[in-house]
Biotite code that builds the C-alpha atoms (Angstrom):
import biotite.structure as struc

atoms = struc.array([
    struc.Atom([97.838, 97.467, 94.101], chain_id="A", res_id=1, res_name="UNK", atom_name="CA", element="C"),
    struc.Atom([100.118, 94.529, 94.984], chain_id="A", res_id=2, res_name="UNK", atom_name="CA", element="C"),
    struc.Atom([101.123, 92.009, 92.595], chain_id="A", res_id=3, res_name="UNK", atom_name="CA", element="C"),
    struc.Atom([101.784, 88.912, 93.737], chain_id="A", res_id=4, res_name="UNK", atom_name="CA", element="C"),
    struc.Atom([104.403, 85.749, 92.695], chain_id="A", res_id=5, res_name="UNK", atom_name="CA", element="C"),
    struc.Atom([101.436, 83.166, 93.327], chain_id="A", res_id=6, res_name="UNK", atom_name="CA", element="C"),
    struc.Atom([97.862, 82.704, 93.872], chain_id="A", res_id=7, res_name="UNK", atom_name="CA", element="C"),
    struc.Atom([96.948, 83.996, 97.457], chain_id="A", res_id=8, res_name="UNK", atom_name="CA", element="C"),
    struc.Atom([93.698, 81.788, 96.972], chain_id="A", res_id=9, res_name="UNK", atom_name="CA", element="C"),
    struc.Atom([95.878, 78.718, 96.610], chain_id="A", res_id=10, res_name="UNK", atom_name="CA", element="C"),
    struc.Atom([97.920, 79.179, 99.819], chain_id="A", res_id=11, res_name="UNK", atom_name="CA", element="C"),
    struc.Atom([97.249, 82.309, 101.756], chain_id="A", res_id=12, res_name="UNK", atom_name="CA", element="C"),
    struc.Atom([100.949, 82.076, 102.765], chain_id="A", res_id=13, res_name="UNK", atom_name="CA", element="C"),
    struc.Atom([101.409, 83.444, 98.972], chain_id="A", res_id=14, res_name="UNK", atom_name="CA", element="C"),
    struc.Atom([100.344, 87.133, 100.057], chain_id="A", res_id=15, res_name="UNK", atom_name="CA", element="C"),
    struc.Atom([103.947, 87.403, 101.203], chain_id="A", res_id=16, res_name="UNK", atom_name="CA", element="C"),
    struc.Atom([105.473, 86.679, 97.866], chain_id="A", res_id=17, res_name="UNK", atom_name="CA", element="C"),
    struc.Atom([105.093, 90.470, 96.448], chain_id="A", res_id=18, res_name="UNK", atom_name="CA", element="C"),
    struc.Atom([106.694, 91.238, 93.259], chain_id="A", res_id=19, res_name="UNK", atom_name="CA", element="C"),
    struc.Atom([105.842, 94.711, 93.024], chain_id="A", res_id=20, res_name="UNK", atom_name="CA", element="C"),
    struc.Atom([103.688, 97.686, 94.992], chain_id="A", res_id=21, res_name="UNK", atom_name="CA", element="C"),
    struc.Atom([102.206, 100.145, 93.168], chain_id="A", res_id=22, res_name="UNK", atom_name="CA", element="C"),
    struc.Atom([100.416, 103.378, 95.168], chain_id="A", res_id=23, res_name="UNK", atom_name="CA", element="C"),
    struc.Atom([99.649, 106.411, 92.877], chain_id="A", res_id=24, res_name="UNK", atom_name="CA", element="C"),
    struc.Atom([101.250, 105.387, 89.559], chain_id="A", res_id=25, res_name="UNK", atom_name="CA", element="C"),
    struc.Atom([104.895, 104.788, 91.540], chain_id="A", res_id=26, res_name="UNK", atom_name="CA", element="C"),
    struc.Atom([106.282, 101.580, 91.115], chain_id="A", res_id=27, res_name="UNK", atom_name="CA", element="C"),
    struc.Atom([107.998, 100.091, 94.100], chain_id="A", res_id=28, res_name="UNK", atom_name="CA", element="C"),
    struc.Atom([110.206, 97.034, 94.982], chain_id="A", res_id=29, res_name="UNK", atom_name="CA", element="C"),
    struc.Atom([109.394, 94.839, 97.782], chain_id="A", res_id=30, res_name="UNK", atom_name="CA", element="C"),
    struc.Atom([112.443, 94.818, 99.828], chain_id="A", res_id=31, res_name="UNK", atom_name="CA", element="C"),
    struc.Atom([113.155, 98.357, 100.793], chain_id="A", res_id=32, res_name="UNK", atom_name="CA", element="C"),
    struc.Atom([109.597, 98.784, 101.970], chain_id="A", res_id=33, res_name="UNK", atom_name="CA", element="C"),
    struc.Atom([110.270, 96.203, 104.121], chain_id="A", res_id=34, res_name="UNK", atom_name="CA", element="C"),
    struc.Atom([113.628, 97.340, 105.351], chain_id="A", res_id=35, res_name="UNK", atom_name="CA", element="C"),
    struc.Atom([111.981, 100.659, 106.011], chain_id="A", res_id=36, res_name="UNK", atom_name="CA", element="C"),
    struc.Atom([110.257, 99.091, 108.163], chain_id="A", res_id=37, res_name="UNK", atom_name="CA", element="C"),
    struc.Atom([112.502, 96.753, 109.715], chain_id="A", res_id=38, res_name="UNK", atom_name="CA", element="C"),
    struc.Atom([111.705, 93.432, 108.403], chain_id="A", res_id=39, res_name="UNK", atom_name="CA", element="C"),
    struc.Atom([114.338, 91.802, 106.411], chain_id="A", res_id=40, res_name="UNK", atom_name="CA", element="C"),
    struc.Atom([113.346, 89.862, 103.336], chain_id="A", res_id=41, res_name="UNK", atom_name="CA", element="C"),
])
């Protein structure tokens, strides 16, 4: 699940304004999934 900042059906540009990941019950900031794979926020 990916929570998101803004509505995506607004502005489809707002699927890049993630607040939070969640995948199994972990809870995971944005940023150092993107850093892992090397895109800096």
């Amino acid at each position: 699940m990916v929570l998101l900042e803004a509505d995506p059906l607004a502005d489809i540009h707002n699927t890049r304004r993630i607040v939070k990941t969640i995948s199994s019950g972990a809870v995971y900031d944005p940023a150092p999934l993107w850093e892992s794979v090397g895109f800096k926020p």
